[in-house]
N, C-alpha and C positions, 0 to 999 in steps of 0.2 A: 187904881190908885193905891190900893195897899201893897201888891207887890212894888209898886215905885217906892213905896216908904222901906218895906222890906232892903231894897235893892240899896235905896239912900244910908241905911242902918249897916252894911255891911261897908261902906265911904267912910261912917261917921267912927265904925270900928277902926278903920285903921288909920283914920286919924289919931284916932287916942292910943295908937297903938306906937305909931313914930314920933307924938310930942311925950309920952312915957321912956321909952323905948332908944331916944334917938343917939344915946353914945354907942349903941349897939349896930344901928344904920349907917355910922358913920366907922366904924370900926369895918362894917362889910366892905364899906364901896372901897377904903384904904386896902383891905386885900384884895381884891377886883381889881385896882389900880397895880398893885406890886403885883400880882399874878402876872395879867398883861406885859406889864414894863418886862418883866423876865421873860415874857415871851417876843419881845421886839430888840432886847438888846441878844438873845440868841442868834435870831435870827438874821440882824448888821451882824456878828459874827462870823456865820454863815458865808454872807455873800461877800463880807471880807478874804476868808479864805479860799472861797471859791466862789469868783465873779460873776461866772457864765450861767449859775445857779437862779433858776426862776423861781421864785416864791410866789408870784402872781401879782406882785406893786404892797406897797407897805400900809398904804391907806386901807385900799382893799382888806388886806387881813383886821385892822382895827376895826372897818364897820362889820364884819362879817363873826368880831369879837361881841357888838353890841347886838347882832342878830343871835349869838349863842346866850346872851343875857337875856335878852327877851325871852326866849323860847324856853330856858331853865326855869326864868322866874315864873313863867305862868304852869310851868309843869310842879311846879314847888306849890305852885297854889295852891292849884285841885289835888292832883295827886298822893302827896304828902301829907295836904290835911286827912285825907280819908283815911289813910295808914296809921298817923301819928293817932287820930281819933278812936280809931279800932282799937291801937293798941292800950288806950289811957280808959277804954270802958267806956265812950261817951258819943260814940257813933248815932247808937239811937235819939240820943237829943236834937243832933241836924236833922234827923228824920221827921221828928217831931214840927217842927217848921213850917211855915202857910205854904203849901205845893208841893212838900214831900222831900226828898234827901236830895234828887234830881235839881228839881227847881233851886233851892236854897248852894250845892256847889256851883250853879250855873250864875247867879248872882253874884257869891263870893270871885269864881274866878275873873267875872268881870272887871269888879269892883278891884280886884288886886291887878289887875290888868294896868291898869290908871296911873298904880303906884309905881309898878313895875317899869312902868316906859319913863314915868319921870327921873325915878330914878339910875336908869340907864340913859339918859341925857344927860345929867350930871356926871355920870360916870365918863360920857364918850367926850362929856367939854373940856373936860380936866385932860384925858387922855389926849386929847388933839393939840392940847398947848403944852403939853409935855413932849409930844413926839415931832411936833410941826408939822402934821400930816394936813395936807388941806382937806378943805369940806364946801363943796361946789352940788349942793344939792338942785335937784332936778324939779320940772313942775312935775305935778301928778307922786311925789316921794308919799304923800300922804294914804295914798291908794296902795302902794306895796306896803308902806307899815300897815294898813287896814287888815290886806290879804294874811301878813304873818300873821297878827295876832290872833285873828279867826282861827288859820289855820294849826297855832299854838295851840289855843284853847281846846280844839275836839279834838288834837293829839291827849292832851291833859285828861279831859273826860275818860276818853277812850283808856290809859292806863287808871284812873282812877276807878276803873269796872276790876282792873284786877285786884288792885289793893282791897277792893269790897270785898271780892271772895276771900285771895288768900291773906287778908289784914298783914302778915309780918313778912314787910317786901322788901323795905326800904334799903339792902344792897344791893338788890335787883336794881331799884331806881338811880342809885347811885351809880352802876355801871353803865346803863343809860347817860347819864350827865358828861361824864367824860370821855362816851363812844359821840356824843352829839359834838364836842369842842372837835373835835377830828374829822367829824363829817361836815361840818361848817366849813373848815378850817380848808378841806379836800375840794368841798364846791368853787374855793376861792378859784381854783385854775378850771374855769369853766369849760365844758364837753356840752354837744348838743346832745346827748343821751342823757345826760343831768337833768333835761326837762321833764321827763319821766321820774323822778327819785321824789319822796315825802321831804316836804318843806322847802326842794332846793330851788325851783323857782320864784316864789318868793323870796327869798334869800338873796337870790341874787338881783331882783328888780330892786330890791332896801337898796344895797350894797352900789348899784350901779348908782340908781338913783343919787345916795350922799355922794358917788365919788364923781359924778356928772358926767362918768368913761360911759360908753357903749353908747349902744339904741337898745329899745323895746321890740322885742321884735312880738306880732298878733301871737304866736303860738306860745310863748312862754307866759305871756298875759290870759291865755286863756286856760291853760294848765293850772298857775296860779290860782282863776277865779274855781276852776272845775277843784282842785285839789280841797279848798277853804272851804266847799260846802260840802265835798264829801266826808274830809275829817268831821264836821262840826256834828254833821247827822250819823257819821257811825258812832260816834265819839255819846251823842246822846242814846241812841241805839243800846250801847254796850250798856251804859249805865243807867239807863231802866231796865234793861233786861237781868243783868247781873242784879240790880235793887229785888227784882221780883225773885229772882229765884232764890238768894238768900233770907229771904224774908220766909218764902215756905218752907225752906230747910231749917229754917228756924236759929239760924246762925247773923245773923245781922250783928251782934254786938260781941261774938266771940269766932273762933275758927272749928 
């Protein structure tokens, strides 16, 4: 019961964090929006000039846009907080927390997990009535957004063990962010060796799934499912191991 309360406390934060906050949220999703948009009017340009040019369908690229929002925004979670934290001196206060630094990011990235989808929904309504891409979701879509966001989450953890050590990362993570719009972006023209790559199975059952194109085939579902508890367990892994060993070094709150 009290880590529910705990877990509820980190909901109620960011509540108050977007009815404070929200010409700021609304200022994002407007660049989210014109980001995109620039990347759909390039690319009609594109197959204007040259026809025979695959891009891999237009829809496709849009949800596979809302797959790199998901996965940033939950990498922004964890990640980011443990950096930005380190660097402001106040690391050790999460630590402080009922279940230790572990526990207490595992919560928050949850809990921003929530926010993160909603507001990439909003993000992907808007964008679909702007571009008139259809949206012919699948049954079972609910089961590939399950597997991403697992599979986000112990990516997240998992760089959030580096920031613990080396605290001042964040253009490391930055170059992360827009190697991941490129590798999303790549999965779109899908390879059966892509079943093998980090997150791209799931990626693509989201993406199939909204666009209602393809089948499922057992093995990408099963990769998917294999993939989302490997990450989530190395991803814990790293960051109790990385928590213990900065803690003896005695470096937890500085480098």
């Amino acid at each position: 019961m009290a880590y529910l309360r705990q877990f509820f406390a980190e909901i109620w934060l960011n509540l108050n964090f977007y009815r404070i906050y929200w010409p700021d949220f609304l200022a994002g999703l407007f660049a989210d929006m014109a980001f995109f948009y620039a990347i759909w009017m390039a690319l009609g340009s594109v197959v204007v000039s040259n026809p025979s040019a695959d891009l891999g369908g237009g829809q496709n690229i849009l949800f596979m846009y809302a797959v790199f929002g998901i996965v940033v925004g939950i990498f922004q979670s964890v990640a980011f907080t443990v950096a930005q934290e380190a660097q402001r001196g106040t690391l050790e206060h999460l630590a402080l927390a009922r279940g230790g630094l572990v526990v207490q990011l595992l919560f928050r990235g949850a809990s921003d997990s929530l926010f993160i989808l909603f507001r990439t929904g909003v993000l992907l309504g808007v964008l679909l009535v702007l571009t008139g891409a259809s949206f012919n979701p699948k049954p079972f879509w609910l089961l590939a957004l399950a597997l991403l966001v697992v599979s986000a989450l112990g990516f997240s953890l998992s760089m959030a063990a580096l920031a613990l050590y080396f605290k001042k990362i964040l253009s490391f993570f930055t170059i992360i962010q827009f190697s991941l719009l490129l590798y999303f972006f790549s999965v779109n023209h899908w390879r059966d060796y892509m079943v093998y790559l980090p997150l791209a199975p799931a990626a693509h059952l989201l993406s199939r799934s909204f666009s209602g194109g393809g089948e499922w085939t057992e093995w990408v579902v099963l990769s998917a499912f294999l993939q989302a508890l490997l990450f989530v367990c190395f991803g814990l892994l790293a960051l109790g191991y990385t928590h213990r060993l900065v803690r003896l070094r005695g470096i937890l709150g500085r480098y």
